[in-house]
Biotite code that builds the C-alpha atoms (Angstrom):
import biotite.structure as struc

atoms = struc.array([
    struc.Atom([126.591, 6.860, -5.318], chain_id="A", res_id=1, res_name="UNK", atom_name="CA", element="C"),
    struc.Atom([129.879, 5.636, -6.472], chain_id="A", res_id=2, res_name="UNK", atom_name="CA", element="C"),
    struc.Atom([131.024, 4.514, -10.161], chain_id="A", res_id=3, res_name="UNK", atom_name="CA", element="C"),
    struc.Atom([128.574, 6.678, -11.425], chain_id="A", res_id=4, res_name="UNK", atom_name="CA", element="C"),
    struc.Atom([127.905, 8.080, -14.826], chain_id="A", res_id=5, res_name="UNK", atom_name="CA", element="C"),
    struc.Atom([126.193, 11.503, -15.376], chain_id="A", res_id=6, res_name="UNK", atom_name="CA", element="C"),
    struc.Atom([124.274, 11.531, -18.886], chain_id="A", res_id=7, res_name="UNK", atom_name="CA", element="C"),
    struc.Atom([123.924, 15.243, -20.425], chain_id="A", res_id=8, res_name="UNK", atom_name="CA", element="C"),
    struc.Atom([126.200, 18.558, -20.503], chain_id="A", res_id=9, res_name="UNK", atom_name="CA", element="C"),
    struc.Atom([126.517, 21.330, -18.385], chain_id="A", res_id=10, res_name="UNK", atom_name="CA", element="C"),
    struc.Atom([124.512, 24.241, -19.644], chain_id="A", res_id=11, res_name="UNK", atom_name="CA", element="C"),
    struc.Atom([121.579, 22.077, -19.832], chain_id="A", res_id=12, res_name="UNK", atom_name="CA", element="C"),
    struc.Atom([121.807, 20.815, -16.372], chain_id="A", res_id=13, res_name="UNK", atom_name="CA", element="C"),
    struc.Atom([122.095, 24.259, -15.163], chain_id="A", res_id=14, res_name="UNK", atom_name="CA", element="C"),
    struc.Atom([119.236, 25.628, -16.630], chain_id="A", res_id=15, res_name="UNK", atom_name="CA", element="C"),
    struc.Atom([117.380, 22.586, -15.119], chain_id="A", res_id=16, res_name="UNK", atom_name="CA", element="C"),
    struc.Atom([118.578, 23.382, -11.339], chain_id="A", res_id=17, res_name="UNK", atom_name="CA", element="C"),
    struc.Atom([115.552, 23.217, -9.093], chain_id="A", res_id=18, res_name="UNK", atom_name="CA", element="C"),
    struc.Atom([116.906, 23.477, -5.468], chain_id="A", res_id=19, res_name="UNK", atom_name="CA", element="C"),
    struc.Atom([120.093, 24.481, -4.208], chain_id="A", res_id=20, res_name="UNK", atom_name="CA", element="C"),
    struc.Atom([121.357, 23.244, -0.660], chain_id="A", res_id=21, res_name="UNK", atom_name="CA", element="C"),
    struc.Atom([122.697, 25.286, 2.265], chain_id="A", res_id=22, res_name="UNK", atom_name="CA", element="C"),
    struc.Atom([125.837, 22.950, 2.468], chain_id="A", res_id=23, res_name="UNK", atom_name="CA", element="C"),
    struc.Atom([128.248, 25.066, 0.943], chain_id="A", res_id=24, res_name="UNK", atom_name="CA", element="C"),
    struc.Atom([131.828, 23.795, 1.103], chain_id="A", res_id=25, res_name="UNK", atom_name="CA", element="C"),
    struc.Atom([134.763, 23.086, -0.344], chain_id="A", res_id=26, res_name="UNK", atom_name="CA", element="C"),
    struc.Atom([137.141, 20.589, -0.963], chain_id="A", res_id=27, res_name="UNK", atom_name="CA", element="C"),
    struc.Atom([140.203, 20.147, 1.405], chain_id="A", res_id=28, res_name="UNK", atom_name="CA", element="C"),
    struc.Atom([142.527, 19.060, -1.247], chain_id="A", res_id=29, res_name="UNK", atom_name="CA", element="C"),
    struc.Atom([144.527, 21.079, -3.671], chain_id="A", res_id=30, res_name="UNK", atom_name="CA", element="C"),
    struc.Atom([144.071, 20.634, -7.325], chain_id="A", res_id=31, res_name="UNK", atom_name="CA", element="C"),
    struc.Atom([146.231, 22.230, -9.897], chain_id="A", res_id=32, res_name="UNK", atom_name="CA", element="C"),
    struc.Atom([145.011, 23.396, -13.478], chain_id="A", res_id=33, res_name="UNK", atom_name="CA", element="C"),
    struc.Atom([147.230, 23.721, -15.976], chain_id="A", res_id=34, res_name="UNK", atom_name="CA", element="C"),
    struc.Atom([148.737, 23.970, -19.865], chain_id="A", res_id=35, res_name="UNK", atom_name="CA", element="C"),
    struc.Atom([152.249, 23.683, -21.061], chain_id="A", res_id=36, res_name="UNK", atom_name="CA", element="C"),
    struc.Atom([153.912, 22.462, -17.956], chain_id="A", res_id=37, res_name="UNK", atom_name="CA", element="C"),
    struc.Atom([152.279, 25.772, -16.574], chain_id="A", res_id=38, res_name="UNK", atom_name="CA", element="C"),
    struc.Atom([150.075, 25.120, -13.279], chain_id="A", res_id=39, res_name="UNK", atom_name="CA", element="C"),
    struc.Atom([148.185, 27.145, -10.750], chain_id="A", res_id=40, res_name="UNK", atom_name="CA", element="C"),
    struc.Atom([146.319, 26.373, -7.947], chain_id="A", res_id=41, res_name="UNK", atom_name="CA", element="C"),
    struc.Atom([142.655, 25.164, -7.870], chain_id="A", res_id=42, res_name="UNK", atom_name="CA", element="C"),
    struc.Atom([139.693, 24.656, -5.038], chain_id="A", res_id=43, res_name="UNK", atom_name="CA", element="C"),
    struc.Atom([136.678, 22.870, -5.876], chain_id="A", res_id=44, res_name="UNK", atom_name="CA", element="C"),
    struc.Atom([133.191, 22.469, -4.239], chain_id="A", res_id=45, res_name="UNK", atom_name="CA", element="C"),
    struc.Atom([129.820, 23.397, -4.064], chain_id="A", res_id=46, res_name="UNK", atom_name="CA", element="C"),
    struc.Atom([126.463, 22.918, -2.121], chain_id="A", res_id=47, res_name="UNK", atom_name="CA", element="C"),
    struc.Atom([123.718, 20.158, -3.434], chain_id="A", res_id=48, res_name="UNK", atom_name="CA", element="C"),
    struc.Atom([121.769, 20.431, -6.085], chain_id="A", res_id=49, res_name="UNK", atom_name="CA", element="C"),
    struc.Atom([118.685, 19.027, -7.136], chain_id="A", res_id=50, res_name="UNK", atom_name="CA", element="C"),
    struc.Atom([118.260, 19.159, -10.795], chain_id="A", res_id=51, res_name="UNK", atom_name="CA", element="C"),
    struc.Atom([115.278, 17.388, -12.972], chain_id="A", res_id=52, res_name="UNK", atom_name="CA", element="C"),
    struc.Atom([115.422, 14.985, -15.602], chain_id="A", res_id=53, res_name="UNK", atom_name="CA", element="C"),
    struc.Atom([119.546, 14.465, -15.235], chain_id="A", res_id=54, res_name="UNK", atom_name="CA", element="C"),
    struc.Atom([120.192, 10.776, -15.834], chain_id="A", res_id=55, res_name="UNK", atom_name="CA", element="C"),
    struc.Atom([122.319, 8.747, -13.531], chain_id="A", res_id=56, res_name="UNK", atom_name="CA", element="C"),
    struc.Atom([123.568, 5.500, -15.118], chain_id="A", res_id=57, res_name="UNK", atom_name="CA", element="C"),
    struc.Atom([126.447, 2.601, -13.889], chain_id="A", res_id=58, res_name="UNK", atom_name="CA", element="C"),
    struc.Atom([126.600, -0.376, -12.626], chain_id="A", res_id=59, res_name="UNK", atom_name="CA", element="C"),
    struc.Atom([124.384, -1.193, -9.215], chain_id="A", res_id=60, res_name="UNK", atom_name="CA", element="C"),
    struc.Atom([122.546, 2.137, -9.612], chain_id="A", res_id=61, res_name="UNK", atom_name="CA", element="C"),
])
């Protein structure tokens, strides 16, 4: 799904995690995190997730 909107926050959705997927993996790219003109390195991924009741909203969906 692309141009998609996820409805909620993250403590909720977490608590409503159902299954979690044996895809681990992580993104190729490089991201960088930072504050003040300060950065540092960051990697991003994670396996699939089903989680109830999270609404998916946007145009086409």
């Amino acid at each position: 799904v692309k141009g998609a909107t996820l409805i909620g926050d993250g403590p909720t959705a977490l608590r409503h995690v159902r299954l979690i997927g044996n895809d681990m993996r992580m993104d190729e790219g490089i991201g960088t995190c930072g504050k003040n003109g300060q950065g540092v390195p960051v990697g991003v991924g994670q396996p699939t997730l089903l989680i109830d009741g999270l609404t998916v909203g946007g145009a086409g969906v």
